[in-house]
MDTraj code that builds the backbone (N, CA, C; nanometers):
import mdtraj as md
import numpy as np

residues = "UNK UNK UNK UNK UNK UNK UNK UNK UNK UNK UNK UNK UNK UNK UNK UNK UNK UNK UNK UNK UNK UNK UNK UNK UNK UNK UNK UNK UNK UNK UNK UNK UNK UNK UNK UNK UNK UNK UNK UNK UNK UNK UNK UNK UNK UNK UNK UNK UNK UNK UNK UNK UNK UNK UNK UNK UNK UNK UNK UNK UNK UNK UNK UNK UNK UNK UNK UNK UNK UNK UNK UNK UNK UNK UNK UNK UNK UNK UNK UNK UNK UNK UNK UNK UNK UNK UNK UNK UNK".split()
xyz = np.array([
    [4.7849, 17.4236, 9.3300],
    [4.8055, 17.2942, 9.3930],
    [4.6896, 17.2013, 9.3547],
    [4.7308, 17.0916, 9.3070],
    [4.6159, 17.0353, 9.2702],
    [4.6017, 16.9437, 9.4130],
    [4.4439, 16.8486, 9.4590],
    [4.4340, 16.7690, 9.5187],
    [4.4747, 16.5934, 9.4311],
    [4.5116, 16.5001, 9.5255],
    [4.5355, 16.3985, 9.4578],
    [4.5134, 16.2861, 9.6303],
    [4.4709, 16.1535, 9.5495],
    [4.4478, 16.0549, 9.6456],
    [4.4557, 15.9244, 9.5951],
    [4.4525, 15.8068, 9.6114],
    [4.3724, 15.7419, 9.5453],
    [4.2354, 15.6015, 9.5701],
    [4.2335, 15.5701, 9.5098],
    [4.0853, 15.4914, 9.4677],
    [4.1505, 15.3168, 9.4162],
    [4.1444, 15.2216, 9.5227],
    [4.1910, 15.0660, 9.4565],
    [4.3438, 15.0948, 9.4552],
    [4.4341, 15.2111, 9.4822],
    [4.5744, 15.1964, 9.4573],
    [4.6022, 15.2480, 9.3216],
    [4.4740, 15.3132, 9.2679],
    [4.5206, 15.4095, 9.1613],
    [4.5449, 15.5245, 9.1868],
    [4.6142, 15.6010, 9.1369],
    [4.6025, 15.7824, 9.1447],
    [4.5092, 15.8308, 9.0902],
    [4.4754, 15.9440, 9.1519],
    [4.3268, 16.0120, 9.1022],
    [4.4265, 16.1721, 9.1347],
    [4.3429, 16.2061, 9.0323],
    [4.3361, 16.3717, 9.0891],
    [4.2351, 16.5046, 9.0919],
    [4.2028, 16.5868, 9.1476],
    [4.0779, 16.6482, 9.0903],
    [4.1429, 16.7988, 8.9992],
    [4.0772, 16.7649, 8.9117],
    [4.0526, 16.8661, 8.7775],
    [3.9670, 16.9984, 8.8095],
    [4.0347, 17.0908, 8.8682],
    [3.9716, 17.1856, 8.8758],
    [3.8554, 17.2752, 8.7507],
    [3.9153, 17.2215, 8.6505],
    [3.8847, 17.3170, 8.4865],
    [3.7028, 17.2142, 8.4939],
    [3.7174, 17.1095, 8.4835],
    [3.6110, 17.0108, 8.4634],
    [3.5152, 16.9578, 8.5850],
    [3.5846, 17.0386, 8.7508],
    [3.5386, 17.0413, 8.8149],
    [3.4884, 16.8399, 8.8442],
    [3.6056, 16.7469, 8.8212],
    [3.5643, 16.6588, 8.8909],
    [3.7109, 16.5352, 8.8911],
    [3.7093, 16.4361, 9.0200],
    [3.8539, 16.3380, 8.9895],
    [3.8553, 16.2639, 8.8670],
    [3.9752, 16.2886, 8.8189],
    [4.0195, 16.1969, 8.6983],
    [4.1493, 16.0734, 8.7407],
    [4.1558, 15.9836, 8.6841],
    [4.2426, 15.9452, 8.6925],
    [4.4026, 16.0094, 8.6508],
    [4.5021, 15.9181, 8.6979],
    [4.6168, 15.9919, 8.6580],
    [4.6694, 15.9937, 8.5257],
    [4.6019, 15.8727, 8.4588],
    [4.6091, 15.8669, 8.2848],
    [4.4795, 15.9886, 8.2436],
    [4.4187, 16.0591, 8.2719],
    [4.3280, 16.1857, 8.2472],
    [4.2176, 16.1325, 8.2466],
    [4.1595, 16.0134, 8.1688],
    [4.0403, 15.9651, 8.1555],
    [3.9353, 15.9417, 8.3221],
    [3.7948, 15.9777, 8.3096],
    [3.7091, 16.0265, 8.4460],
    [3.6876, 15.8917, 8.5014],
    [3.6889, 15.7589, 8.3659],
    [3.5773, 15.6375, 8.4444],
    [3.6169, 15.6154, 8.5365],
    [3.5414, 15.5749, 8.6464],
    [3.5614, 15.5578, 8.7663],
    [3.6086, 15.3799, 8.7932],
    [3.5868, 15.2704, 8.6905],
    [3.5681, 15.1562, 8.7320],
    [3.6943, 15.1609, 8.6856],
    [3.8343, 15.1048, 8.7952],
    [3.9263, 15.0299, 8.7622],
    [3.9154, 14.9965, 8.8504],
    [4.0368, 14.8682, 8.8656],
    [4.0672, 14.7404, 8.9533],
    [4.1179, 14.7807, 9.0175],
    [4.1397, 14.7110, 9.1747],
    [4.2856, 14.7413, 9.2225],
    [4.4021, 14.7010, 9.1500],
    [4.4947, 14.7583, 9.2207],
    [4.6353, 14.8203, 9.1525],
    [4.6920, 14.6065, 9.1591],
    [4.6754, 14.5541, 9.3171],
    [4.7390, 14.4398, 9.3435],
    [4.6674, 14.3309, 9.2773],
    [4.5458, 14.2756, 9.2771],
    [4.4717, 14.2171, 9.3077],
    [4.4067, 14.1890, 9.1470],
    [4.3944, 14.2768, 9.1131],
    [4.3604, 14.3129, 8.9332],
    [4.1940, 14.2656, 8.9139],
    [4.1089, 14.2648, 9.0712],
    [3.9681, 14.2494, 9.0977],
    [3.8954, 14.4125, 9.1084],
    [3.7686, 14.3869, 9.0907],
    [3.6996, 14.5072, 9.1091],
    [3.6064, 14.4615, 9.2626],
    [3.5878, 14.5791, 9.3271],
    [3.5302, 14.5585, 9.4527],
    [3.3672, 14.4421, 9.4114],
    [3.3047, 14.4084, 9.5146],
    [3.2031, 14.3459, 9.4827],
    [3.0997, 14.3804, 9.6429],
    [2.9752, 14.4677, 9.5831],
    [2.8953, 14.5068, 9.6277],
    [3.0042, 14.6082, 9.7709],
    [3.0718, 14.7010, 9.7119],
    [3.1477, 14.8638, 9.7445],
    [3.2367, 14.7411, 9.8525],
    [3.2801, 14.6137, 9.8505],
    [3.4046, 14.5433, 9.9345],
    [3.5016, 14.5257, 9.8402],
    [3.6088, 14.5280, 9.9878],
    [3.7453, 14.5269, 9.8405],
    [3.7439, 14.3825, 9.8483],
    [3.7441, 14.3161, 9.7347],
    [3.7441, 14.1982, 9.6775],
    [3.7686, 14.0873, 9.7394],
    [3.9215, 14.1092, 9.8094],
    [4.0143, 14.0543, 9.8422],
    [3.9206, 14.0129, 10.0445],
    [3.8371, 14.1055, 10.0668],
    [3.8067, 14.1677, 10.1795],
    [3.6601, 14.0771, 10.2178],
    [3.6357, 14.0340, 10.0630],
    [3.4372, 13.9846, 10.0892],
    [3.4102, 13.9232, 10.2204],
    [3.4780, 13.8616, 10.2388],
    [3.4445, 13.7358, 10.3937],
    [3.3989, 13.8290, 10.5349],
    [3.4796, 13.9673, 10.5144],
    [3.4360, 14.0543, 10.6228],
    [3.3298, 14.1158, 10.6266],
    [3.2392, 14.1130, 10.5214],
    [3.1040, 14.2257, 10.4796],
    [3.0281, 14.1814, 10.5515],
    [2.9999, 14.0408, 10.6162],
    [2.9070, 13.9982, 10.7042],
    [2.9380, 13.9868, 10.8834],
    [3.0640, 14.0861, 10.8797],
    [3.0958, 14.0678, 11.0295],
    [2.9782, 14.1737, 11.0850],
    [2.9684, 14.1398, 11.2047],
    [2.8619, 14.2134, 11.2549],
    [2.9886, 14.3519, 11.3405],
    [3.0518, 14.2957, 11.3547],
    [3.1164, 14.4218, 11.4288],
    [3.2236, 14.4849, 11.3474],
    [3.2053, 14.4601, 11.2255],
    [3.3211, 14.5651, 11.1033],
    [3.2128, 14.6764, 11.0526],
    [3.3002, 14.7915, 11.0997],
    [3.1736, 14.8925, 10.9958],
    [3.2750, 14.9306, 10.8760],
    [3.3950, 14.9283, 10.8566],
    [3.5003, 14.9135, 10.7360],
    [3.5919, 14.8584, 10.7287],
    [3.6403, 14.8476, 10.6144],
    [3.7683, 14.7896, 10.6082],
    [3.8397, 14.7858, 10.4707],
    [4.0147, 14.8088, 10.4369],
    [4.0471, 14.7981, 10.3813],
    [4.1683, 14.7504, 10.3382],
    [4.2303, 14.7028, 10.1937],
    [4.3290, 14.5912, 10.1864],
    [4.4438, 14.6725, 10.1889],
    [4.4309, 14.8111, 10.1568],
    [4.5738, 14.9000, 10.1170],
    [4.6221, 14.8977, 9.9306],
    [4.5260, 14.8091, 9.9023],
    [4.5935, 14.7939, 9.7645],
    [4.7106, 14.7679, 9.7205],
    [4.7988, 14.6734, 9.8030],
    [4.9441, 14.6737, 9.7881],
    [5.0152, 14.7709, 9.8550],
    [4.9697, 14.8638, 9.9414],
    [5.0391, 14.9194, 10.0724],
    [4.9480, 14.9208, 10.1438],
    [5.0930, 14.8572, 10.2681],
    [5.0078, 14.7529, 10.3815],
    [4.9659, 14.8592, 10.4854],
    [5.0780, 14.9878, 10.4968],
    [5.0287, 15.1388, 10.4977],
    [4.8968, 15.1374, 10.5343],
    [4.8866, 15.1486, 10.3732],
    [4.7261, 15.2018, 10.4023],
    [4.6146, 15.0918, 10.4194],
    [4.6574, 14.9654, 10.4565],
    [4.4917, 14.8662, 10.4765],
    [4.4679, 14.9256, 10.6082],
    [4.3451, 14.9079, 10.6361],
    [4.2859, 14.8874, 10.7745],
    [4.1831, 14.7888, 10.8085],
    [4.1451, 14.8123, 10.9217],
    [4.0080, 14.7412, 10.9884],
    [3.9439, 14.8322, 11.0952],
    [3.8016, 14.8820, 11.0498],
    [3.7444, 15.0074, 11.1799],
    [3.6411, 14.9030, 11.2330],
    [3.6294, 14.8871, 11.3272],
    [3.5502, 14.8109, 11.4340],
    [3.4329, 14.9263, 11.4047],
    [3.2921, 14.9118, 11.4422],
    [3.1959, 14.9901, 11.4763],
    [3.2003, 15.0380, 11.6734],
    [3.2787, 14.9726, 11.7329],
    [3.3094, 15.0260, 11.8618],
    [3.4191, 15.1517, 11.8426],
    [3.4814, 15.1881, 11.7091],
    [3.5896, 15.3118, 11.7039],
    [3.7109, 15.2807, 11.6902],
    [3.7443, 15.1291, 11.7394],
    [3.8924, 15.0764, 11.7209],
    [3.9283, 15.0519, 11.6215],
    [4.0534, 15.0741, 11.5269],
    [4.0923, 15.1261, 11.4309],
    [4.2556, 15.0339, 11.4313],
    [4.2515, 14.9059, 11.3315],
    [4.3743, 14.8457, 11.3067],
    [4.4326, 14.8338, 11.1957],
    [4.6140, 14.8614, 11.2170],
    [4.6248, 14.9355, 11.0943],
    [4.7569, 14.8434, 11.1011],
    [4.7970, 14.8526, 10.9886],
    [4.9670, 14.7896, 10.9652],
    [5.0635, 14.8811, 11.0264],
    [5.1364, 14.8241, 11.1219],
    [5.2707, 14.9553, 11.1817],
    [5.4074, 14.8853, 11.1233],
    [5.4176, 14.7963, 11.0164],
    [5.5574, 14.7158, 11.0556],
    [5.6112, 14.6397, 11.1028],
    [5.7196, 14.6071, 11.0595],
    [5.8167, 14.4848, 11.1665],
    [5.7658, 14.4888, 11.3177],
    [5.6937, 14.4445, 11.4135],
    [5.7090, 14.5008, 11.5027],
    [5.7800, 14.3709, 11.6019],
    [5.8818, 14.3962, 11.6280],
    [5.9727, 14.2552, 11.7182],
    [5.8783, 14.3044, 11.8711],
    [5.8550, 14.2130, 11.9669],
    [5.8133, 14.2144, 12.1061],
    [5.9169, 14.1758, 12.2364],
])
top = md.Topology()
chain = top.add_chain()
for i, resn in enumerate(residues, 1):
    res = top.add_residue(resn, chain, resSeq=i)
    for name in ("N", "CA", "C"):
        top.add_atom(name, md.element.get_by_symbol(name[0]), res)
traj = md.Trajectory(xyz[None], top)
């Protein structure tokens, strides 16, 4: 079973033989863009994200890379906001 995740909305996988993640085209470099956005992070923020690096109460956050899935926002209090969907009220 191999492990797999990814990095910006790319696929990665780890290479057991070479003992480290490669991308899903095989090659190791680590610098690609996101998948949506076609930016590279700037100072470890996702690109798209910079305006938040100076919140005092974000300790992360992310865009999803084109799944809205996976963006979030982690508060440094533990609260944790995430995309759920349509949600009608």
């Amino acid at each position: 079973m191999t492990a797999k995740m990814s990095i910006r909305g790319n696929e990665v996988y780890y290479d057991t033989k070479d003992k480290k993640w490669k991308w899903s085209d095989g090659s190791d470099d680590l610098a690609k863009p996101c998948v949506k956005c076609k930016e590279y992070p700037v100072d470890d923020v996702d690109y798209c994200l910079q305006g938040l690096k100076d919140c005092e109460m974000i300790h992360s956050a992310c865009c999803g890379h084109g799944n809205d899935v996976e963006g979030y926002i982690l508060l440094k209090d533990g609260r944790l906001f995430k995309y759920i969907g349509n949600v009608k009220v």
